[in-house]
C-alpha positions as CSV (number, residue, x, y, z in Angstrom):
1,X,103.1,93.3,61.6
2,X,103.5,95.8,58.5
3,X,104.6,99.2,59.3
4,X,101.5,101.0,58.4
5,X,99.7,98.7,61.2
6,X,102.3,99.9,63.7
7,X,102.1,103.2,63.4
8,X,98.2,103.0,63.5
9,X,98.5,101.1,66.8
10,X,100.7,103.0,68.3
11,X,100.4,106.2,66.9
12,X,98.7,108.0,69.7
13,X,102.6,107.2,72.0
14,X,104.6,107.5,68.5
15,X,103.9,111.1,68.3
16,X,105.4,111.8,71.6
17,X,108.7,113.5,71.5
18,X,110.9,111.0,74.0
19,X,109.7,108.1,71.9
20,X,109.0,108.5,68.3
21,X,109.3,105.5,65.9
22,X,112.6,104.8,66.9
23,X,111.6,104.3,70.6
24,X,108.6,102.3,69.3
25,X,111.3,100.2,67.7
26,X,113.1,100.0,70.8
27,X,109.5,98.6,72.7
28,X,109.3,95.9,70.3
29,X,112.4,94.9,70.4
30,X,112.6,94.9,74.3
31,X,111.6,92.2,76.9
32,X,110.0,92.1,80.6
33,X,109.4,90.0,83.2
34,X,106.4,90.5,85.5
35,X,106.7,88.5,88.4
36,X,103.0,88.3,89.9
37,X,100.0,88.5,87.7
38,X,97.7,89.4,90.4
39,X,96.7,93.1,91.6
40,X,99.5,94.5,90.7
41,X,100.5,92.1,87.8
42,X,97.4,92.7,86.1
43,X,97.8,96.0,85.1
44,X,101.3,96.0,84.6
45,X,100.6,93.5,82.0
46,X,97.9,94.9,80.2
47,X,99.9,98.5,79.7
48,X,103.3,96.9,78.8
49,X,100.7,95.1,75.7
50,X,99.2,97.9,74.8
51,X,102.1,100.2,74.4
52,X,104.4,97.3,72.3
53,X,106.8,95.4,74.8
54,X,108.2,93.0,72.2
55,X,108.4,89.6,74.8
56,X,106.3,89.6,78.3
57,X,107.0,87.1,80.8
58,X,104.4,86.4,83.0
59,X,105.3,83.9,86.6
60,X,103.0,83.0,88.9
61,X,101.6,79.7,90.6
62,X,98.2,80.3,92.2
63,X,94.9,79.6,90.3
64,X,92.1,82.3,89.8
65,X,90.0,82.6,92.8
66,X,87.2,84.3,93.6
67,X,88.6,86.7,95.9
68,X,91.1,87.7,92.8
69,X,88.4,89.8,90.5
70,X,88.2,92.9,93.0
71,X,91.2,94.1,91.4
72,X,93.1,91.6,89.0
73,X,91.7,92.7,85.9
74,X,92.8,89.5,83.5
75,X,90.2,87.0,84.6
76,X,86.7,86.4,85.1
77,X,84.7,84.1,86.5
78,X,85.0,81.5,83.7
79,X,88.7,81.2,85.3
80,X,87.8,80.1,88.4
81,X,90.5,77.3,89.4
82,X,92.4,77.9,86.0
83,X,96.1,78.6,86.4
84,X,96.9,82.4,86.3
85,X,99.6,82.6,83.9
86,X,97.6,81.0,81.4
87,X,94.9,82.8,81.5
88,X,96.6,86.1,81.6
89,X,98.7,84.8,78.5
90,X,95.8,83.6,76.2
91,X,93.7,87.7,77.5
92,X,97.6,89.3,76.6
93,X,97.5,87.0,73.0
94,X,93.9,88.2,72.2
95,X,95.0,92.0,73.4
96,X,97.7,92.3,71.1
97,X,98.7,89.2,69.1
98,X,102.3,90.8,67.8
99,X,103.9,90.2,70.5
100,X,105.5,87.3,72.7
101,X,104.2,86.1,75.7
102,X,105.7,83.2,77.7
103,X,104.1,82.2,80.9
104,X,105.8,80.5,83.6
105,X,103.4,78.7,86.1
106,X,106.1,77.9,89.3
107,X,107.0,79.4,92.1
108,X,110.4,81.9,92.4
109,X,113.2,79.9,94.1
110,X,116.3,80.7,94.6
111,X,117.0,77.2,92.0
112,X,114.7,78.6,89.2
113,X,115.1,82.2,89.2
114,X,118.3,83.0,87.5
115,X,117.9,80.9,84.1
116,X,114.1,82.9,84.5
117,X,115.8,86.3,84.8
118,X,118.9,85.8,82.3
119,X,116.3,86.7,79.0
120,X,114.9,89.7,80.0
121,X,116.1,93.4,80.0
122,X,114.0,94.2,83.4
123,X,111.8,92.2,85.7
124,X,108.6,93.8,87.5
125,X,108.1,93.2,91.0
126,X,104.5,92.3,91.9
127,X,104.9,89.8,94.1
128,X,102.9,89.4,97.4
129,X,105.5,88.1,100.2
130,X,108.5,89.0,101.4
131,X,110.4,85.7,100.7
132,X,109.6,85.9,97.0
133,X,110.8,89.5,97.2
134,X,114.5,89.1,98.6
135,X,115.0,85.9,96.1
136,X,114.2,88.6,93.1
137,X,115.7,91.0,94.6
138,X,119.0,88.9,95.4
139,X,119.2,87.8,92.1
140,X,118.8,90.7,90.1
141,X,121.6,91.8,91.7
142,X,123.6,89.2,91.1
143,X,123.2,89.2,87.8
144,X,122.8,93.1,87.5
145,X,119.1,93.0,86.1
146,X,117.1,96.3,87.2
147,X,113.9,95.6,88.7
148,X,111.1,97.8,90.1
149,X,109.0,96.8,92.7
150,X,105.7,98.0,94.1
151,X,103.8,97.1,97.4
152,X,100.2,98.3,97.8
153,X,97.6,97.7,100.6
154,X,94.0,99.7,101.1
155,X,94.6,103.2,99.6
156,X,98.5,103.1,100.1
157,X,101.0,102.0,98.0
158,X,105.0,102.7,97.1
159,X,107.7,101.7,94.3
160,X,111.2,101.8,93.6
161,X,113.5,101.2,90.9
162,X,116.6,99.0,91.8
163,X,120.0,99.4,89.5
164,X,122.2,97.2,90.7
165,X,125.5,98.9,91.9
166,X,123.7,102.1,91.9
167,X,120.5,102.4,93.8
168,X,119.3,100.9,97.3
169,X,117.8,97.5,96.8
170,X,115.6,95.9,99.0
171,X,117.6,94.2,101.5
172,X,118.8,98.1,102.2
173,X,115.4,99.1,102.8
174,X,113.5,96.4,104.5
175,X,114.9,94.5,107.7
176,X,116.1,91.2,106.3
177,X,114.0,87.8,107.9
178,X,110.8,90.1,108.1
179,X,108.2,87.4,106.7
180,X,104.8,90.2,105.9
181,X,102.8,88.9,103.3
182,X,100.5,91.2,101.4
183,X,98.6,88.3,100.4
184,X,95.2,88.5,102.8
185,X,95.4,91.9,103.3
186,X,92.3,94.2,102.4
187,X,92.5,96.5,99.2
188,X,90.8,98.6,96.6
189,X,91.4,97.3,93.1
190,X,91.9,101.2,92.1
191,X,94.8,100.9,94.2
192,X,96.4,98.3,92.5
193,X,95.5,100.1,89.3
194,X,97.0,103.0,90.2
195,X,100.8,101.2,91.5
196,X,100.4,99.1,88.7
197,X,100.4,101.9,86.4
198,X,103.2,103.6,88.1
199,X,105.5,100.5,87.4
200,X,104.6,100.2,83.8
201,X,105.4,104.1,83.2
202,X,108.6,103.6,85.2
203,X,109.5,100.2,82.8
204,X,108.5,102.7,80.0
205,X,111.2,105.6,81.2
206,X,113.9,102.7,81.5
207,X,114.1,101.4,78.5
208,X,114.0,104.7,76.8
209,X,116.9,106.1,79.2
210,X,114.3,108.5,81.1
211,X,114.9,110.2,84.6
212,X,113.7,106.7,87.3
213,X,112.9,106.5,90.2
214,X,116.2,105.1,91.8
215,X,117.1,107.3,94.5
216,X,114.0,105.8,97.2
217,X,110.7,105.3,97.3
218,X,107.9,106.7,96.5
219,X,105.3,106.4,98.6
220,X,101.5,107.1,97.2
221,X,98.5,107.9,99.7
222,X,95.2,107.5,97.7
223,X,93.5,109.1,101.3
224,X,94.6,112.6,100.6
225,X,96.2,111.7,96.8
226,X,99.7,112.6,97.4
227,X,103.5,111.2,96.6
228,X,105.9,111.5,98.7
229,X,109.3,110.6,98.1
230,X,111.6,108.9,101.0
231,X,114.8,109.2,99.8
232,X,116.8,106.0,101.1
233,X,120.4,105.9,100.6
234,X,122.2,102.2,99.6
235,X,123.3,100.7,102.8
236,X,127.0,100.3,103.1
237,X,126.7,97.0,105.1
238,X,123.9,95.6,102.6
239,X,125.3,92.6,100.2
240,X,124.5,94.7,97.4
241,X,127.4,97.4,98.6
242,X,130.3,95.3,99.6
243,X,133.4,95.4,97.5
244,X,134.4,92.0,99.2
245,X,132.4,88.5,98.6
246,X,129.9,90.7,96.5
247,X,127.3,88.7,95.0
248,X,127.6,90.7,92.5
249,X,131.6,89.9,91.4
């Protein structure tokens, strides 16, 4: 893309005095996984486009259905029974066609996920289950990937940022074997919207070496339009602390 067709796209985040066109540079030249390109996936992947991420990843293995278009902004009804990822790449290629996009239509395992993770500077949880969840979060640990993960439901919602050996990860926060799935539980697309955003501002503050949310979650409440922040301390115990048999040695 010439220069004088970057600076016209992103001219309106250029200006702003954290990024400039250096930080711009840095955008383009970054990469991010989203892992989920439903509710939450959806606009996380639209706003990492728009504002330049040089190479998005985009994993997910359910088809389009009709109970998706409440909130999962990437597909219409002409998708019906089309695989997400490939959808959501071909809207991402029309949105902004300077950048890279590689879709990966499978399932997180614990076999797949680390030659998945290894390219990319941050990965984007948007999962909707538990199980999916700890593999991420288990292997960004291991390999010392940050991730930031977001859980919504109705008008609630909450994120974190996990930095391995700094931060609480999951497995600190959750109680390990708990199985909940978000994944037929009722929601407003808004919601979604709003988490979603959260996660790609918080991306955004990351790779420009911003203040993050690292210390807890934060915990939205679209009934009274609050955050409050939990602060959540790494557990000594958890995997992610141990000095001995650490994953992460």
């Amino acid at each position: 893309m010439p220069d004088e067709q970057i600076y016209a796209r992103y001219a309106r985040q250029i200006c702003l005095p954290e990024l400039g066109s250096s930080g711009q540079e840095k955008l383009l030249s970054s990469s991010v996984l989203i892992c989920g390109c439903g509710g939450l996936g959806s606009p996380v992947a639209l706003y990492l486009a728009a504002m330049g991420i040089g190479h998005i990843g985009l994993v997910d293995s359910d088809e389009v259905a009709w109970s998706n278009l409440n909130r999962q902004l990437l597909y219409t009804p002409a998708d019906l029974g089309k695989s997400k990822v490939a959808c959501a790449a071909e809207r991402l290629r029309q949105f902004n066609p300077d950048i890279e996009i590689t879709a990966y239509p499978l399932r997180l395992d614990a076999l797949n996920i680390v030659p998945i993770i290894k390219g990319y500077d941050i990965m984007v949880d948007c999962l909707d289950n538990l199980e999916s969840r700890f593999i991420l979060n288990d292997a960004c640990i291991k390999q010392r990937k940050p991730f930031i993960h977001a859980g919504v439901a109705h008008l609630s919602g909450q994120i974190m940022t996990v930095i391995p050996g700094k931060s609480p990860c999951l497995r600190c926060l959750l109680p390990q074997g708990h199985k909940e799935s978000t994944a037929n539980k009722g929601i407003i697309g808004a919601t979604a919207g709003v988490m979603g955003s959260l996660q790609a501002t918080e991306v955004y503050k990351y790779l420009l070496n911003l203040n993050i949310n690292d210390e807890g979650l934060l915990i939205f409440d679209g009934w009274d339009y609050c955050l409050n922040h939990l602060n959540i301390k790494p557990d000594p115990a958890c995997f992610c602390q141990k000095n001995n048999d650490s994953p992460l040695e």
